[in-house]
N, C-alpha and C positions, 0 to 999 in steps of 0.2 A: 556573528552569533545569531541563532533562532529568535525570534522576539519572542519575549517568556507569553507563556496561557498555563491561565488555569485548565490543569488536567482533571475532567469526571469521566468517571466511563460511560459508555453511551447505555440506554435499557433496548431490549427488544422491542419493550410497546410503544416504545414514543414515535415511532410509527407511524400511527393509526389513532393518535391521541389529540391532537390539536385544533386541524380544521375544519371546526364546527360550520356551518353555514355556505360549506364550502362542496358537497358531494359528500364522500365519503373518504378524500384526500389521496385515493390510492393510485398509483403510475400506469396509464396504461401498459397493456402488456406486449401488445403487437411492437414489431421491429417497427425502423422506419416510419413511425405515424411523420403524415405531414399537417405540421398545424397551419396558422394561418397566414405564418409568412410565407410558404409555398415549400417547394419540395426540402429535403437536404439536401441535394446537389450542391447548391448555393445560400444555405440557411446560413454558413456562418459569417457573410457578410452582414458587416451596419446591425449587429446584435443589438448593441445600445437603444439605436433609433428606434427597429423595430419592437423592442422590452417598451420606451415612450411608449410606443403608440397603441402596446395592447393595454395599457395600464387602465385605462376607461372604460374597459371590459372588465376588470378584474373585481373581485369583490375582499373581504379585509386580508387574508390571508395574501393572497397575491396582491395587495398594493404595499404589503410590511416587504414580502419577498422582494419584489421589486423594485420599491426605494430603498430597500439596502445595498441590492448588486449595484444600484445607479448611483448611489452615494459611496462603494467602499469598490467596485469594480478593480481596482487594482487589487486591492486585499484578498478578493473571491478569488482571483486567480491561484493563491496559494495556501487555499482553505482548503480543506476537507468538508464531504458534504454534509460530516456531522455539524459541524463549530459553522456554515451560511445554514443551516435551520436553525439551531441554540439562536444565533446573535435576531434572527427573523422572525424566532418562534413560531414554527410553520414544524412540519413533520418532513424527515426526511425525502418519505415518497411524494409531498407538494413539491418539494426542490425538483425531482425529476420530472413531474409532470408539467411544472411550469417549462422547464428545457424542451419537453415536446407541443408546447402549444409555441415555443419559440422556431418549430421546423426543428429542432434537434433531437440526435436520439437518446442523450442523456445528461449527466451533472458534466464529467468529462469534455465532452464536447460541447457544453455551454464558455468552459475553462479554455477553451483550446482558441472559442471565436472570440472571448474576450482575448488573450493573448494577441492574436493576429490583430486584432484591432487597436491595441494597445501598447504593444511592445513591439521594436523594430524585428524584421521576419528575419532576420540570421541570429537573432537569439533563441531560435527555435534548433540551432546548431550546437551553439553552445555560448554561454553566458559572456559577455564582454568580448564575444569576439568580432572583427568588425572587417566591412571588406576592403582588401587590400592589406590587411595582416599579412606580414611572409611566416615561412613556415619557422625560424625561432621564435617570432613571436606569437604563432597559435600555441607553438610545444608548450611557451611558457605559462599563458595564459589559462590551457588545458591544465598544465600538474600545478599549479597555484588555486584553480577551483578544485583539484582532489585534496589537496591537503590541508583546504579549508573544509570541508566536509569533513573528513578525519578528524580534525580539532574540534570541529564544532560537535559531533558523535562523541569525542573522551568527555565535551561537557554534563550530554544530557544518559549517557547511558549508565544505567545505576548497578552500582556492586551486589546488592543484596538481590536487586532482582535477576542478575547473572547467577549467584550462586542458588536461588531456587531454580533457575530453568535446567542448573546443573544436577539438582538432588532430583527434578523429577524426572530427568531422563536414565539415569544412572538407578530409580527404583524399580524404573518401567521392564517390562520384559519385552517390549518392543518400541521399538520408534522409528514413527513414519514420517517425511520431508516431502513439505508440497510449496511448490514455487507454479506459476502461469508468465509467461510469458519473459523479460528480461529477469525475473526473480528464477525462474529455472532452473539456469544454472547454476546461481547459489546456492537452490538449495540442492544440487547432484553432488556440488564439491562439497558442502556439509556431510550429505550423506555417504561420499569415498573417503573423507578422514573417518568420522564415527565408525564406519564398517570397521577402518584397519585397527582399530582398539578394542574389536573383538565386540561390539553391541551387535546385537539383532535388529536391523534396519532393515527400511527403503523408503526408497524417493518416485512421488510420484507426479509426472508435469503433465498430465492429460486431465480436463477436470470430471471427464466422467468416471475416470481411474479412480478420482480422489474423493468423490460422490461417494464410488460401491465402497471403497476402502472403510473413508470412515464410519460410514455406517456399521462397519462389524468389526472396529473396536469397540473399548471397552475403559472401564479402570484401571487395565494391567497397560495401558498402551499410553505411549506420550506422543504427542504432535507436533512438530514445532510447521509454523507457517509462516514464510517470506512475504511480504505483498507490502511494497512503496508508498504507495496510496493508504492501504486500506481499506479501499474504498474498490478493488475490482468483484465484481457479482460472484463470481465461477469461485475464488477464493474463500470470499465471506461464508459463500453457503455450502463448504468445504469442513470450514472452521465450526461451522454453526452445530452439522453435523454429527462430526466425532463431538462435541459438545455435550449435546442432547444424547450423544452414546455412552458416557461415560469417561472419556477420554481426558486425559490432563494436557491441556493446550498452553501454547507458546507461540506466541507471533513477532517474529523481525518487521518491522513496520516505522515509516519517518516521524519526527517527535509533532504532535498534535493529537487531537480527537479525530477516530473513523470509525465507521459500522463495527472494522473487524474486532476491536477492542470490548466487544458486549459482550462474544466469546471466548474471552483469553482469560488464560490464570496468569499468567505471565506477559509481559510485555517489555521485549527489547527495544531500546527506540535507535534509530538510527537520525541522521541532518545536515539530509542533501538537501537543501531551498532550492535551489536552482534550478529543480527538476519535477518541482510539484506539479504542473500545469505541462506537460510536457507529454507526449506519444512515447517515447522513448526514454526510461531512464540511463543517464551516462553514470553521474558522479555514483548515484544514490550505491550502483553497482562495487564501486570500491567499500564505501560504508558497511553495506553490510555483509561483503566478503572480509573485512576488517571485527565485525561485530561474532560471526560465526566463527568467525578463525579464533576469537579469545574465547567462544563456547566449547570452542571442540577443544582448549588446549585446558583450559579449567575441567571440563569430564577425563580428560589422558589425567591431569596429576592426581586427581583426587583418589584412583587408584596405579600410582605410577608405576608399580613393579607389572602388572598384569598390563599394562599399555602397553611397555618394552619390549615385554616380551610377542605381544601379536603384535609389534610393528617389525621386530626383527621376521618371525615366521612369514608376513608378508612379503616383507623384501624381500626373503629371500626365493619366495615363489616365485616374483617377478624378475630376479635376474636375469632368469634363463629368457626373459623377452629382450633383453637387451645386447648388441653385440661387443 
């Protein structure tokens, strides 16, 4: 089971609100800065050590940051970088900035060198799996962490907030599906059921696609957005977007506080742990192909006769592909 948190939503300003004395808090913007542990090639060894050693450089904001990650370093790994600013009180964009005075390029890969440093490196494969497992006991290991993420998803995903993500796609006269990277293809197969029940859709997974898109929505348009984390850039400022256009948003996103949550009206939560901290989500991907699938099957009944019938016309256009 998730360890419970209190859920706020996050503000836009908090920001740019906190680190008085500190600059002006903002993240550099250049890729790649290397601070002053030396390049990223190798920033993400001995993160710890080197967070010690900048700590006597730091002034109050970065010594609260920095004895937090050194005191809950385990915990930061499976934070969001809203809830390691909240617990720091520091602003978001401190959290990134201090990542690149650590030689890194962001919150993520602050996550990734604690992991390596932290946790043994074939848990970067998959959780509890260990080497010299044969192959029944990967299988088993493998569908035991899906079907805990399954259970631990029927705990925290909430009914009422399912059937509003259902009323505002079903008002909408359009709705658009944006995933980045392993959310992708969730959100494509979201968007080939919804077509076949006769809504006006699309899915878009390129994010300059989802940039121009949402910008010229509107009121009339619903959104729903994929993102794991909640915490990927290209996604948030997707979301933010149709937001600030009008749009009525909805995010698939893991149970905790993230960026993306300051623009949703809706929020499905999905609870893959296992994959917070991680380059690549596995579990998270059954979740919320599990979460979507009860979306799209709540928008089919709610009008069931006119589902039936575009799911038969469908079929039976596709027949003719089949031998």
């Amino acid at each position: 089971m998730p360890r419970e948190r209190v859920i706020q939503r996050a503000t836009p300003a908090r920001a740019t609100a906190r680190d008085n004395g500190v600059g002006d808090g903002r993240a550099t913007a250049g890729k790649g800065r290397q601070g002053p542990a030396g390049s990223s090639a190798n920033s993400s060894r001995g993160v710890l050590s080197r967070l010690t050693m900048l700590r006597p450089t730091l002034r109050a904001p970065g010594l609260r940051l920095s004895g937090y990650i050194l005191d809950h370093a385990a915990d930061v790994m499976h934070m969001s970088i809203t809830e390691v600013a909240d617990a720091a009180d520091v602003s978001e964009a401190y959290v990134v900035k201090l990542a690149h005075d650590l030689g890194l390029k962001g919150f993520q890969d602050l996550k990734i060198a604690l992991a390596r440093e932290l946790v043994e490196p074939v848990k970067f494969i998959h959780e509890d799996v260990q080497p010299g497992d044969d192959a029944a006991t990967v299988i088993r290991k493998v569908f035991q962490s899906d079907l805990q993420a399954l259970t631990d998803t029927l705990h925290v995903l909430d009914a009422q907030a399912m059937q509003r993500a259902v009323e505002l796609i079903l008002s909408a006269e359009r709705v658009e599906f944006y995933g980045i990277g392993s959310a992708g293809p969730v959100a494509v197969d979201l968007y080939y059921r919804i077509l076949r029940i006769g809504l006006r859709c699309a899915v878009l997974i390129d994010s300059h696609m989802q940039a121009v898109s949402a910008a010229l929505t509107g009121p009339t348009v619903a959104v729903v957005v994929i993102s794991h984390s909640g915490s990927t850039r290209e996604t948030v400022d997707a979301m933010r977007i149709a937001k600030e256009a009008g749009a009525r948003t909805i995010c698939v996103t893991n149970f905790g506080k993230s960026p993306i949550q300051a623009y949703a009206d809706v929020v499905l939560y999905t609870a893959a742990t296992e994959t917070r901290f991680r380059t690549e989500a596995m579990t998270s991907r059954i979740a919320e192909l599990s979460v979507v699938d009860a979306l799209y099957v709540c928008c089919a009944l709610a009008n069931a006769d006119r589902s039936l019938d575009n799911i038969a016309r469908t079929a039976d256009a596709l027949s003719v592909k089949r031998f």
